[in-house]
C-alpha angles and dihedrals in degrees: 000000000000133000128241127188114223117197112202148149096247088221101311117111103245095004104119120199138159134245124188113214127192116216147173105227139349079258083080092056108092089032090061088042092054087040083060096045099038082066087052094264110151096222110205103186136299136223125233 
């Protein structure tokens, strides 16, 4: 498993917060950040 940082609005226009994901493989990445904004959280990058 690794951990990726996600910065994001958590849903407020111009807040900006941290979550910290555990995936399998880079492949999960795309898939979590459409997760985010699929819930109408503004995603403004993540750290692997």
């Amino acid at each position: 498993m690794e951990t990726i940082w996600i910065e994001h609005d958590n849903g407020i226009k111009g807040q900006h917060g941290f979550s910290e994901e555990e995936i399998s493989s880079e492949v999960e990445i795309d898939a979590l950040i459409k997760s985010y904004e699929d819930c109408g959280i503004v995603v403004y990058g993540w750290i692997y």
